[in-house]
C-alpha positions as a Markdown table, in Angstrom:
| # | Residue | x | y | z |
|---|---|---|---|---|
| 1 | Unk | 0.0 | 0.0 | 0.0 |
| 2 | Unk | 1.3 | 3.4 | -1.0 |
| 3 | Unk | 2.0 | 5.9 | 2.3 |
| 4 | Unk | -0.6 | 8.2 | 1.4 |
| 5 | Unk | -3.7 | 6.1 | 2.6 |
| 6 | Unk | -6.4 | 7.1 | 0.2 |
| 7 | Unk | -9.1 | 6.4 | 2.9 |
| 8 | Unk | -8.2 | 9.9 | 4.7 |
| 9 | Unk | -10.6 | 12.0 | 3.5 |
| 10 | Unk | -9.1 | 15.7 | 2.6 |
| 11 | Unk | -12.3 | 17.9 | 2.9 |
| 12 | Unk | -12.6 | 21.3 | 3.6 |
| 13 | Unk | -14.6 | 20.1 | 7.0 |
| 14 | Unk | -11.9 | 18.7 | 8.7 |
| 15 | Unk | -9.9 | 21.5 | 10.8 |
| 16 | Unk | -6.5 | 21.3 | 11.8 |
| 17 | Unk | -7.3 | 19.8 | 15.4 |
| 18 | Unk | -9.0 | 16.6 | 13.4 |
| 19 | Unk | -6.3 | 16.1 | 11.7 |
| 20 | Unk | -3.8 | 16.1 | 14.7 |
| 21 | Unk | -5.9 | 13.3 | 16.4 |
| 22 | Unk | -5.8 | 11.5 | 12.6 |
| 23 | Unk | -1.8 | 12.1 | 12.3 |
| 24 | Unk | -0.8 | 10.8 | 15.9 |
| 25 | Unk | -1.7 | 7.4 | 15.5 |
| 26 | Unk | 0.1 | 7.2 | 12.3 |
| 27 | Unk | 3.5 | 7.7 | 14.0 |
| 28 | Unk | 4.0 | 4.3 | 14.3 |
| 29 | Unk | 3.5 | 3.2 | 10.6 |
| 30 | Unk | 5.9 | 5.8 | 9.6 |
| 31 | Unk | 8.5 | 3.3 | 8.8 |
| 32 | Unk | 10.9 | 5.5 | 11.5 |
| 33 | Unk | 13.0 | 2.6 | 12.8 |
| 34 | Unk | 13.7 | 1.7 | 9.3 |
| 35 | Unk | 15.4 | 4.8 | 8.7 |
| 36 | Unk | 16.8 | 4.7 | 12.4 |
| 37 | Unk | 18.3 | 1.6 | 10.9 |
| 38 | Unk | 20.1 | 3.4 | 8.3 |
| 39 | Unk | 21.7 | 6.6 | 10.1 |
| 40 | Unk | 22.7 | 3.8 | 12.9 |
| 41 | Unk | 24.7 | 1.6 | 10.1 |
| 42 | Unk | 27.0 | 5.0 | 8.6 |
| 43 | Unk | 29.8 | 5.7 | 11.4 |
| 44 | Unk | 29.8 | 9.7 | 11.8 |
| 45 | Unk | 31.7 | 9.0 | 14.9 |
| 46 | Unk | 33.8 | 12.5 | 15.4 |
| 47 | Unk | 37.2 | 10.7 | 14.9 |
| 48 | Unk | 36.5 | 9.6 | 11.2 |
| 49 | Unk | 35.3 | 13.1 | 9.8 |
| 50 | Unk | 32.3 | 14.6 | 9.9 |
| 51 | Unk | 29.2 | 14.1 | 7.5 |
| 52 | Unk | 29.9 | 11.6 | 5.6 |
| 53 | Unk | 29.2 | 11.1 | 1.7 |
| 54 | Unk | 26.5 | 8.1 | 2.8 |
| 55 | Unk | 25.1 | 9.8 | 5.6 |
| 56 | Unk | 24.4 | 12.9 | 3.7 |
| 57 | Unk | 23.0 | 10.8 | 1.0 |
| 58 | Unk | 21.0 | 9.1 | 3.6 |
| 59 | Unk | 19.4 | 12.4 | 4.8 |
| 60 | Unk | 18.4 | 13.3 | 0.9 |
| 61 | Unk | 16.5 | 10.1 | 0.6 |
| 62 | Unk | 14.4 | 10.6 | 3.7 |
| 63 | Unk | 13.5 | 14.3 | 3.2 |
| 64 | Unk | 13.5 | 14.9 | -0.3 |
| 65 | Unk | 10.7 | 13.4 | -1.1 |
| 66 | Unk | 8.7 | 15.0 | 1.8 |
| 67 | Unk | 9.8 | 18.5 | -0.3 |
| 68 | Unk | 12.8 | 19.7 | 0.8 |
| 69 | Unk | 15.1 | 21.3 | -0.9 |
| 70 | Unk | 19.2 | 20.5 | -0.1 |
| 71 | Unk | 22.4 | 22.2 | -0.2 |
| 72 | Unk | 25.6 | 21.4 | 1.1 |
| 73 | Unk | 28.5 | 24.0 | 3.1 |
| 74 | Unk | 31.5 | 22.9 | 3.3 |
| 75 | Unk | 33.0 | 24.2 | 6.6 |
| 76 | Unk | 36.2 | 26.1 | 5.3 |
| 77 | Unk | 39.4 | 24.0 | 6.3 |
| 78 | Unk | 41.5 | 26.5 | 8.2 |
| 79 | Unk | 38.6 | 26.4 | 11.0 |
| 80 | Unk | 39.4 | 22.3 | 10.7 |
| 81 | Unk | 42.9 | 21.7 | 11.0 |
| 82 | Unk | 43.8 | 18.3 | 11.6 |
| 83 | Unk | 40.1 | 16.2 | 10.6 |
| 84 | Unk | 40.0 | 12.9 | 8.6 |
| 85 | Unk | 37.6 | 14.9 | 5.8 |
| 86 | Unk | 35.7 | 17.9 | 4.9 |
| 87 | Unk | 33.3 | 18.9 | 7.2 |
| 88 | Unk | 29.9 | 18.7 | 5.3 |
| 89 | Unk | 26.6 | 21.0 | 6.5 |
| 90 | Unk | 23.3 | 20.1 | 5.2 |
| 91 | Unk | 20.7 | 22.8 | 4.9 |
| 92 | Unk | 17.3 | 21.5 | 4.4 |
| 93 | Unk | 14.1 | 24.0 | 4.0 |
| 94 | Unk | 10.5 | 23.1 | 2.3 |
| 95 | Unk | 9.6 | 26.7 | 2.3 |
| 96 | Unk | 5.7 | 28.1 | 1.9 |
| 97 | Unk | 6.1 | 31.8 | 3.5 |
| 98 | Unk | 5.5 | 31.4 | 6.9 |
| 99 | Unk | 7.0 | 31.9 | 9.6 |
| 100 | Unk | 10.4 | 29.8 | 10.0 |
| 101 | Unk | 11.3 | 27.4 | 12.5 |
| 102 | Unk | 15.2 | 26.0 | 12.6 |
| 103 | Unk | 15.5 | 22.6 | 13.8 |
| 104 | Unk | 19.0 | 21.5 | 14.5 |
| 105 | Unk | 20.7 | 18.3 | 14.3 |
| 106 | Unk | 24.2 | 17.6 | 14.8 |
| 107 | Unk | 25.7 | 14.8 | 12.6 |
| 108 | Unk | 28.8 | 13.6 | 14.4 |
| 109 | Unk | 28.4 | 11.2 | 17.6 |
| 110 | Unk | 30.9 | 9.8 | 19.9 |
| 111 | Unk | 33.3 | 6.8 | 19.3 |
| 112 | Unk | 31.5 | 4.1 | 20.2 |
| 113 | Unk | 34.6 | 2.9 | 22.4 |
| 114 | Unk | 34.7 | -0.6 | 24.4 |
| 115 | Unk | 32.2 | -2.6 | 26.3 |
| 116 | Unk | 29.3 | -2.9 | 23.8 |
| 117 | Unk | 27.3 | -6.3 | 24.4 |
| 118 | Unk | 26.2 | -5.8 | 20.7 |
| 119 | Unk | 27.4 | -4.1 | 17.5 |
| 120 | Unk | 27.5 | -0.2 | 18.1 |
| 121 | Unk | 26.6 | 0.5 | 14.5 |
| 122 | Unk | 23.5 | -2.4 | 13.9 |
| 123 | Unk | 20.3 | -1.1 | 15.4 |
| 124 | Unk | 19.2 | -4.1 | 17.6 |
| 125 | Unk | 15.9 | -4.2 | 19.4 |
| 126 | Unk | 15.2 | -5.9 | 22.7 |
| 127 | Unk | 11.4 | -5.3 | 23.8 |
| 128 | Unk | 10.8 | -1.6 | 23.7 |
| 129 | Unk | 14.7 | -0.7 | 23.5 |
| 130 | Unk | 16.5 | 0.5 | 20.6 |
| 131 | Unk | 20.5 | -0.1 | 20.8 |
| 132 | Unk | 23.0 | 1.2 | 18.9 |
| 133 | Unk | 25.2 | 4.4 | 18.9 |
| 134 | Unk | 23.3 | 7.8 | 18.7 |
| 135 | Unk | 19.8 | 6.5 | 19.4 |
| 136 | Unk | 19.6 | 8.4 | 22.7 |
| 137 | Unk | 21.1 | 11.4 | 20.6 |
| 138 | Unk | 20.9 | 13.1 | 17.2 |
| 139 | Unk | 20.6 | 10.1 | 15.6 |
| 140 | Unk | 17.5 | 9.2 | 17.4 |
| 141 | Unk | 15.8 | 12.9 | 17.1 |
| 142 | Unk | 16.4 | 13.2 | 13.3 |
| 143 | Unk | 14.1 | 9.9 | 13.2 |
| 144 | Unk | 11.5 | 11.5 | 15.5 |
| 145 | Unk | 11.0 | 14.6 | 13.1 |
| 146 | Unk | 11.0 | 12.5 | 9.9 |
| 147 | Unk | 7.9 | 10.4 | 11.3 |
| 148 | Unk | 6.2 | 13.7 | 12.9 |
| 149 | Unk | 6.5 | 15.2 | 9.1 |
| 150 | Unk | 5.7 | 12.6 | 7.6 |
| 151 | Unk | 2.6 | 11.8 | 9.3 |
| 152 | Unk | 1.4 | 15.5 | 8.8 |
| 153 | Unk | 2.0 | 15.2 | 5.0 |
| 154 | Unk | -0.1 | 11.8 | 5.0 |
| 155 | Unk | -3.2 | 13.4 | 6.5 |
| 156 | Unk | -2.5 | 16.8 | 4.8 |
| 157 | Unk | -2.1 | 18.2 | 8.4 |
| 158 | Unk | -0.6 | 22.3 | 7.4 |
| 159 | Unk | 2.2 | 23.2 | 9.3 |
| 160 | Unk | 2.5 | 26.7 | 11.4 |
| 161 | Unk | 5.8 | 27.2 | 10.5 |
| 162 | Unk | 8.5 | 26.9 | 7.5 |
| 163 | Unk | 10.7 | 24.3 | 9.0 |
| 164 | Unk | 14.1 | 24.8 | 7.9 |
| 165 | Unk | 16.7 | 21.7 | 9.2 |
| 166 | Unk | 20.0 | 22.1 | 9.5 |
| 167 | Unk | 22.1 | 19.0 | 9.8 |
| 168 | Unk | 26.0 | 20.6 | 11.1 |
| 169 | Unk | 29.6 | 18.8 | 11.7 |
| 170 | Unk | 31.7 | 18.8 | 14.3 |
| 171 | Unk | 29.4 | 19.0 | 17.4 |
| 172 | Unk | 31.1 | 16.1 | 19.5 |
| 173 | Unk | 34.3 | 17.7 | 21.0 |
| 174 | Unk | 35.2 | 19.5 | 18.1 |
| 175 | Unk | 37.1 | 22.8 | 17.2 |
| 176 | Unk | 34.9 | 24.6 | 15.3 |
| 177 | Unk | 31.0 | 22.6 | 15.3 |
| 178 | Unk | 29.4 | 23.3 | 12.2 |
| 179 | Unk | 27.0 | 25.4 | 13.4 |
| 180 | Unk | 28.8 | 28.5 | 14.7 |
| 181 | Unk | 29.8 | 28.8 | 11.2 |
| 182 | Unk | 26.3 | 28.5 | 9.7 |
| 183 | Unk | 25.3 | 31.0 | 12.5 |
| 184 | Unk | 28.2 | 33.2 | 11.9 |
| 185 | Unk | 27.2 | 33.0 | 8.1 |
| 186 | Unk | 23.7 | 34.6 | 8.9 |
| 187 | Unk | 22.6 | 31.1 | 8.0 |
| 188 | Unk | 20.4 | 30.6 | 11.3 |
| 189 | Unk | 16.5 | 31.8 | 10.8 |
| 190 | Unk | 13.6 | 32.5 | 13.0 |
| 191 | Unk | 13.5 | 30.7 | 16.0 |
| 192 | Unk | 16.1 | 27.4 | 17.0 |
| 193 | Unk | 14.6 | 23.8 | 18.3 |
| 194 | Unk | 17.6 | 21.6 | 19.3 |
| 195 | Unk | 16.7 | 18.3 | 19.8 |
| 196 | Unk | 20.2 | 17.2 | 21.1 |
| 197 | Unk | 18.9 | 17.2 | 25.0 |
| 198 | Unk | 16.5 | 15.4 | 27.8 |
| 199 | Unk | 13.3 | 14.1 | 27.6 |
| 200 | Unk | 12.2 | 15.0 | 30.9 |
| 201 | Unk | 9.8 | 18.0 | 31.4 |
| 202 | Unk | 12.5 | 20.5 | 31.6 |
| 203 | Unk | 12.5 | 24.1 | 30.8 |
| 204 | Unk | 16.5 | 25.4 | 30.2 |
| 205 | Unk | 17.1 | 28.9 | 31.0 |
| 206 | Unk | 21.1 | 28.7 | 30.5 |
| 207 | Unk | 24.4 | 26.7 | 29.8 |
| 208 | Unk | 27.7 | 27.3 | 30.6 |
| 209 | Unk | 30.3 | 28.2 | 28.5 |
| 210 | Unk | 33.3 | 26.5 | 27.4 |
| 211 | Unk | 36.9 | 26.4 | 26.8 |
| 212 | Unk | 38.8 | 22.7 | 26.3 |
| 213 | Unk | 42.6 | 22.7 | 26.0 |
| 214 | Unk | 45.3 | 19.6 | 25.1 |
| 215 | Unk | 48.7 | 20.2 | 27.6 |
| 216 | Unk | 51.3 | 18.0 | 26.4 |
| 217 | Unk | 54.3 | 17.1 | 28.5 |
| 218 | Unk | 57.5 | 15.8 | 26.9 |
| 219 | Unk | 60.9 | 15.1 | 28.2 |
| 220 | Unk | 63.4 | 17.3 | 26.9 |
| 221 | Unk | 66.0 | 14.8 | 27.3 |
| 222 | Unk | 64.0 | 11.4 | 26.3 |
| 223 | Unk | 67.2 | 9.4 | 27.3 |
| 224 | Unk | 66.7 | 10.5 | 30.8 |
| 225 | Unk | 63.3 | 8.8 | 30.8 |
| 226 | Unk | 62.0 | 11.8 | 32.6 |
| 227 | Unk | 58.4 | 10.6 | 34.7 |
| 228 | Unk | 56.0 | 13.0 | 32.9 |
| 229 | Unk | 53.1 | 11.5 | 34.9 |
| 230 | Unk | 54.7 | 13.2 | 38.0 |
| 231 | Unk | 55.3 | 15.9 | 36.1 |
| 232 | Unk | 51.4 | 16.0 | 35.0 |
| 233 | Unk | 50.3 | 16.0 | 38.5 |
| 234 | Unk | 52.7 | 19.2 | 39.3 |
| 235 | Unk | 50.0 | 21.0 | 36.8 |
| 236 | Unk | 47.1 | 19.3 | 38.1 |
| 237 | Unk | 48.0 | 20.5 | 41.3 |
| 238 | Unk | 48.3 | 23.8 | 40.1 |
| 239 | Unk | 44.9 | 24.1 | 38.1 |
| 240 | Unk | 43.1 | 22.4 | 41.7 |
| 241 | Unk | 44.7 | 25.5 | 43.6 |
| 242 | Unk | 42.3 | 27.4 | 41.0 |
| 243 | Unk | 39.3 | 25.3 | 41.2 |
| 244 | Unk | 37.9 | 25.8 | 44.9 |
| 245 | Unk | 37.7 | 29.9 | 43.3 |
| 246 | Unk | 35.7 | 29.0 | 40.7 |
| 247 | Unk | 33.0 | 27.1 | 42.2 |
| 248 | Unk | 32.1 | 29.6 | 44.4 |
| 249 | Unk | 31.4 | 31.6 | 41.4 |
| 250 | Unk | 27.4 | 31.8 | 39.9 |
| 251 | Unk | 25.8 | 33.3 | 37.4 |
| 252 | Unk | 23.2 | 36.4 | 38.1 |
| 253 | Unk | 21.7 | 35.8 | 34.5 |
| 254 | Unk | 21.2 | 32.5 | 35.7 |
| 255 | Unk | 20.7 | 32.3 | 39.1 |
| 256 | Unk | 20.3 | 29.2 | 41.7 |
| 257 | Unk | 16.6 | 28.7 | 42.8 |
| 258 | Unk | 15.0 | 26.4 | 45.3 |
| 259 | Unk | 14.8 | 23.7 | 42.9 |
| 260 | Unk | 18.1 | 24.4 | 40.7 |
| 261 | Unk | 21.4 | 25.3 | 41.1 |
| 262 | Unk | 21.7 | 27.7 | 38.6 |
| 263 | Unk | 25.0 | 28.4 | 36.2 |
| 264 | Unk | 28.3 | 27.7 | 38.2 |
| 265 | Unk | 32.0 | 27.7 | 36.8 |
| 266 | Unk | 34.1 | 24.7 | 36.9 |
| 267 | Unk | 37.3 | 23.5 | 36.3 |
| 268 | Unk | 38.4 | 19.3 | 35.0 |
| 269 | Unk | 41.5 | 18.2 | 34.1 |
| 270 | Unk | 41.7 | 14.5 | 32.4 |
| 271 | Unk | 44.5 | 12.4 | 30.8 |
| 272 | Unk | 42.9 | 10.5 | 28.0 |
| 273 | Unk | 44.3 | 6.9 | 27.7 |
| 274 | Unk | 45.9 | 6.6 | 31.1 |
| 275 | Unk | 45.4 | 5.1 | 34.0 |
| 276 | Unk | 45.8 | 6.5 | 37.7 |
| 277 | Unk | 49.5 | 6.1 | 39.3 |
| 278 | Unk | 50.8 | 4.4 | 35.7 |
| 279 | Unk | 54.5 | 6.3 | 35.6 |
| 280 | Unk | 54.8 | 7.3 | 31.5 |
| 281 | Unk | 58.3 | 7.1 | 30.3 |
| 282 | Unk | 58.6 | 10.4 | 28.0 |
| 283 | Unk | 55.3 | 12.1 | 27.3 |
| 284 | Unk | 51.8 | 12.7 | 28.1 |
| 285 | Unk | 48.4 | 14.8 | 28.0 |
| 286 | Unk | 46.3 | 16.2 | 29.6 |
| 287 | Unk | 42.6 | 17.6 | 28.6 |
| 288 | Unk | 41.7 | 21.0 | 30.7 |
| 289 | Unk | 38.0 | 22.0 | 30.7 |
| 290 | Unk | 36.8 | 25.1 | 32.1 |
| 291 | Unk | 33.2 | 25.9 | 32.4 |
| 292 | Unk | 32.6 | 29.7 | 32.2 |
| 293 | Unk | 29.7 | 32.0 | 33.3 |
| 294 | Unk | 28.5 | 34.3 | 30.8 |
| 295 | Unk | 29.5 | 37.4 | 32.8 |
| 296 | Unk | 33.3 | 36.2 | 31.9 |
| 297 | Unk | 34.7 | 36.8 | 28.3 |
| 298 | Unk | 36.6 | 33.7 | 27.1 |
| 299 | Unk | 39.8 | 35.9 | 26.3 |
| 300 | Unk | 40.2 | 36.3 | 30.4 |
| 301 | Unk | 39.2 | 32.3 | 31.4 |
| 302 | Unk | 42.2 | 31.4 | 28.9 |
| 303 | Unk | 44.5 | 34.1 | 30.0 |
| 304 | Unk | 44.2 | 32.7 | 33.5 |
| 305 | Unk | 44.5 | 29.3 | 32.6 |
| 306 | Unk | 47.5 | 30.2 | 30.2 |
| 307 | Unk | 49.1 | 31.9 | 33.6 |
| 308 | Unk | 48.5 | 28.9 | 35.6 |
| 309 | Unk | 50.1 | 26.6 | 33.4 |
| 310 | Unk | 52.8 | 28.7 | 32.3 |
| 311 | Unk | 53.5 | 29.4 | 35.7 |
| 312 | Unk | 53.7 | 25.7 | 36.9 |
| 313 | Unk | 55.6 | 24.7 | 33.7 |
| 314 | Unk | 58.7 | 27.3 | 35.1 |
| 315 | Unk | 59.1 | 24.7 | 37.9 |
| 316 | Unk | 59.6 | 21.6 | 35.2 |
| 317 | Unk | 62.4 | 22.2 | 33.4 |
| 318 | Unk | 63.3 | 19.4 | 32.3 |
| 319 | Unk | 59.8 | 19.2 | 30.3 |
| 320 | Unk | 58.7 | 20.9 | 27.2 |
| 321 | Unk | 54.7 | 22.0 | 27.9 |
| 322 | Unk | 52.7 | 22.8 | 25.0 |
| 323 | Unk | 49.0 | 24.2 | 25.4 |
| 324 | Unk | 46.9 | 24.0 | 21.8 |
| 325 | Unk | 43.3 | 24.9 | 22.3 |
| 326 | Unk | 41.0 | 22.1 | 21.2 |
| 327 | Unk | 37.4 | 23.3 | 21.8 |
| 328 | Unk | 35.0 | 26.3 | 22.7 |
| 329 | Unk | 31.2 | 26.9 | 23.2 |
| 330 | Unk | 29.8 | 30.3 | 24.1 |
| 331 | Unk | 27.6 | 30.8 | 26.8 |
| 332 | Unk | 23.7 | 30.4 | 26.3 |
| 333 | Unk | 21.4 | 32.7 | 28.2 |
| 334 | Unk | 17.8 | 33.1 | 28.5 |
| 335 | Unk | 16.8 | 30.4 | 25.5 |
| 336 | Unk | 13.4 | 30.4 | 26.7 |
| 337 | Unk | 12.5 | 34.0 | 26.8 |
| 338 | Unk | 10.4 | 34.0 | 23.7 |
| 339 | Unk | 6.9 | 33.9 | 22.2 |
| 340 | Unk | 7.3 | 30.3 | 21.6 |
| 341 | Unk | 8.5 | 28.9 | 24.9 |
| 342 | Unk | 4.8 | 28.4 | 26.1 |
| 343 | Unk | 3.9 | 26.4 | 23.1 |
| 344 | Unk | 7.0 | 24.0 | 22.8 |
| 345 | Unk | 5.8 | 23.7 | 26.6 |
| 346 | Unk | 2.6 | 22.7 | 25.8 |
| 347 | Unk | 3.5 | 20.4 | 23.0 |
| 348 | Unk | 6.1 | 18.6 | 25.1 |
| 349 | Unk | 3.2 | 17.8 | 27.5 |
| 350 | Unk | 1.3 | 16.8 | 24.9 |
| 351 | Unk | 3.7 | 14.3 | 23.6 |
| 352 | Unk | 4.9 | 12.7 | 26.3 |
| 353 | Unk | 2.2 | 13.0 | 28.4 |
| 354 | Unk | 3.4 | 15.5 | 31.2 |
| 355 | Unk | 1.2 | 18.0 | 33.0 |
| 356 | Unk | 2.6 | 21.6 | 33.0 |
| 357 | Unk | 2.6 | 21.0 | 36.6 |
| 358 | Unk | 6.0 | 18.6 | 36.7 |
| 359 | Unk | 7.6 | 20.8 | 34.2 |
| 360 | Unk | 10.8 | 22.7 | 36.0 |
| 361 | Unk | 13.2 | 25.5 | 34.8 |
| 362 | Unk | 17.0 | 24.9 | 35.5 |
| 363 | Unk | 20.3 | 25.4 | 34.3 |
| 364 | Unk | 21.7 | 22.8 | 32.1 |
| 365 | Unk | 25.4 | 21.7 | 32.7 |
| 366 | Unk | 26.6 | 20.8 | 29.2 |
| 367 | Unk | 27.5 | 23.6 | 26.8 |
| 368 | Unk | 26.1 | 23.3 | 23.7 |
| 369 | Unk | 27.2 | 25.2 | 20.4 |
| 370 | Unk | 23.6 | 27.1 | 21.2 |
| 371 | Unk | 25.8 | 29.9 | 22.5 |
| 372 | Unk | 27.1 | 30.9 | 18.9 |
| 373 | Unk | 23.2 | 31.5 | 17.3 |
| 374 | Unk | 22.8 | 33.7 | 20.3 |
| 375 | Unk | 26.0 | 35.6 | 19.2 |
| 376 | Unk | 24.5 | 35.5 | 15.8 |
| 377 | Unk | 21.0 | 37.4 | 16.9 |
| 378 | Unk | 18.5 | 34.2 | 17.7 |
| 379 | Unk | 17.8 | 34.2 | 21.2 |
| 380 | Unk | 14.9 | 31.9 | 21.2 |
| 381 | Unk | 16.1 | 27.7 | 21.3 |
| 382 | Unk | 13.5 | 25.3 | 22.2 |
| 383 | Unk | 15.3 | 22.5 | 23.9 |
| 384 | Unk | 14.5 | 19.1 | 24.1 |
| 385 | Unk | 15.8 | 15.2 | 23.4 |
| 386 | Unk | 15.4 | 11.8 | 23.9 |
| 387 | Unk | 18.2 | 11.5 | 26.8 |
| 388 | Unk | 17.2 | 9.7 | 29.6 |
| 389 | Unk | 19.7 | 9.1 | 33.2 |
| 390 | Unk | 19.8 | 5.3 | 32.4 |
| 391 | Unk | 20.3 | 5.4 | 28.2 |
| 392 | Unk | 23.7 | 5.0 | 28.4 |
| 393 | Unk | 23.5 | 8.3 | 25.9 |
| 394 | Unk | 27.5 | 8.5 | 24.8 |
| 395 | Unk | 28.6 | 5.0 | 26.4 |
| 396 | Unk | 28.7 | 1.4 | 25.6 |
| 397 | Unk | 25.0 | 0.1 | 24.9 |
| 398 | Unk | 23.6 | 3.1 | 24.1 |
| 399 | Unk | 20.1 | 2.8 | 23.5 |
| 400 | Unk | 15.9 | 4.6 | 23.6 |
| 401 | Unk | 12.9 | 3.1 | 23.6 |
| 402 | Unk | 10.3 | 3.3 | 20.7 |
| 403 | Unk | 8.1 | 5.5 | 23.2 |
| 404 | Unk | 10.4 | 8.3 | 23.4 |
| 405 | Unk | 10.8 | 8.3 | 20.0 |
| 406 | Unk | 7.6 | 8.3 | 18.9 |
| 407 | Unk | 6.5 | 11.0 | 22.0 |
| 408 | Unk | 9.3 | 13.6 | 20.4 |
| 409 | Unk | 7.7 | 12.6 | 17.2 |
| 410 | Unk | 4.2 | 14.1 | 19.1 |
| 411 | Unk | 5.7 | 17.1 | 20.8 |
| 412 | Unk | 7.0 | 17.9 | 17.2 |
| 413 | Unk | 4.3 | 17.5 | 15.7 |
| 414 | Unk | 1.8 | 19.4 | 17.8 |
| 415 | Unk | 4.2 | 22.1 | 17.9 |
| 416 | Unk | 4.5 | 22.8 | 14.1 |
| 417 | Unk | 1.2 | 21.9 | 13.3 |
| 418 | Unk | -1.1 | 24.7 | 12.2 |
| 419 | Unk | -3.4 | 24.9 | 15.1 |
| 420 | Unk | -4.3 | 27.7 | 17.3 |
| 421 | Unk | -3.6 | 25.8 | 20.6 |
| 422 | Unk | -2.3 | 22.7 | 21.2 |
| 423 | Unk | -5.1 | 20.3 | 23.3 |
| 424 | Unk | -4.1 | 19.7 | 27.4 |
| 425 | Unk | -2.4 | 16.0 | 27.6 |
């Protein structure tokens, strides 16, 4: 049977609230785990490039025939020193002239690593779970929003807004993410839903900044076998000294509440690959992340943490200490100060089935390359996701359950669909 199911009538009786009940129960006949399926088979893991050829192929065949139009940006390769490829940005938009809404998917995930029970890049099922490497994340949402569109196009539901997808690089620990240079580019419309987050009824009012840099240590003399993990904890020591400072430090744009507690700095320090108390004959690294408020500029958080380290590194000579920067995300402030809020709010409910009485606002810890379409003039980002505490989201075994999916495919849904008001759960 063709997906357009000729039994549907399309009269000028129905209104746009009919055909929201008719579109619902179609979520599940969508075919969405099928094309799940596909973006789970193409590794976009961040440490073999970015978009691939396939994946980007794979995008065209599930949206182009739903109308939208495609182009490509390739992220120019000065901002991308060292990647295995070109960095690839999709722009999708089925334009009408309405009002536009940008929905934004990232295409990169994590490595899957070690300690999968099942292959990483095969989407196995087990009951209501879905396994496999991004499902919890980007991967997972960009299925959601095919079925909710979809399903409007099948019962000829009309959409409130233009949406407008944008499908960026480089989101998972890299330099420059794709989307600070579409937003830099004037390339970010209307108003942002990023559907990278939780799916619990959560309001975000802010995220931190921030700033990631690599510290190598190296022996000068290698013959000496110089102990550069000692030598490591020398500027661990030094960056803790800082740390106690910075916790005490909150934001007053974002500010702790009864229930939250609001936009704090922070300081980690982490040596990828190693284990604790292992001595390392000539070299190692170090990854420093500092979380910034948005009252700091990110010129002064790494001219501290330059001084810190330069200053520690005086009392190792016998080490060379390099510092490269290897990551930064601007603050985001005030995301859900915007006409829209109450309606993503509402269709949220609707979707997942949650009153606007369990809905709470809060501070979210992880940056999020939000920060750079504020810069850019869009203050307004509906957040939301399919993360879950116990998903595993970014580890081994990574997986969501068919009822998350197809509740973001609901809360999308409801929220683009051309009604006036979106019906209490």
């Amino acid at each position: 049977m063709s997906w357009a199911d000729p039994s549907i009538e399309q009269g000028d009786e129905d209104t746009g609230i009919d055909r929201l009940g008719l579109a619902s129960p179609l979520l599940g006949a969508t075919g969405w785990i099928d094309g799940l399926s596909r973006l789970i088979a193409i590794d976009t893991s961040a440490a073999r490039g970015m978009c691939s050829e396939p994946f980007a192929s794979a995008l065209q065949d599930m949206f182009a025939p739903l109308g939208f139009g495609f182009r490509r940006q390739e992220v120019p390769a000065h901002f991308v020193q060292g990647s295995d490829g070109t960095p690839i940005n999709m722009i999708a938009a089925r334009r009408t002239g309405r009002r536009v809404c940008t929905i934004y998917f990232h295409t990169d995930t994590l490595p899957a690593g070690e300690g999968w029970a099942r292959p990483p890049f095969l989407l196995s099922r087990q009951g209501n779970r879905l396994y496999g490497r991004g499902t919890a994340g980007m991967k997972g949402a960009i299925a959601a929003v095919w079925s909710a569109l979809r399903a409007a196009d099948a019962v000829g539901l009309g959409l409130r807004f233009d949406p407008v997808l944008l499908f960026c690089t480089d989101e998972e620990g890299g330099f420059y993410p794709g989307l600070r240079h579409l937003a830099a580019s004037r390339m970010v419309e209307g108003h942002v839903m990023c559907l990278d987050g939780s799916a619990a009824p959560r309001i975000c009012v802010g995220m931190p900044g921030s700033l990631r840099l690599q510290v190598r240590i190296t022996a000068k003399d290698a013959t000496r076998q110089g102990n550069a993990a000692e030598a490591a904890a020398a500027l661990i020591a030094q960056l803790h000294a800082m740390k106690a400072g910075l916790e005490a430090k909150t934001s007053p744009l974002v500010p702790p509440s009864q229930t939250d507690t609001g936009l704090r700095a922070d300081l980690a320090v982490s040596a990828p690959g190693s284990e604790p108390g292992v001595e390392m004959p000539a070299g190692c690294e170090l990854t420093v992340t500092r979380s910034y408020l948005p009252e700091e500029t990110v010129s002064t958080v790494q001219a501290e943490l330059m001084e810190a380290l330069e200053q520690a590194a005086r009392n190792l000579p016998a080490f060379d200490v390099r510092v490269a920067l290897r990551g930064h995300y601007a603050p985001v402030v005030a995301p859900d100060r915007g006409t829209n809020t109450p309606r993503w709010q509402q269709a949220l409910g609707w979707g997942f089935g949650y009153s606007s009485a369990q809905f709470r606002r809060g501070a979210c810890r992880e940056p999020s390359a939000m920060g750079f379409v504020q810069q850019a003039g869009v203050q307004e980002i509906l957040f939301g996701g399919l993360g879950r505490p116990h998903s595993q989201r970014g580890q081994a075994n990574e997986f969501t359950t068919i009822e998350d999916v197809e509740a973001l495919a609901r809360a999308v849904l409801a929220y683009l669909a051309d009604i006036p008001d979106i019906p209490p759960y």
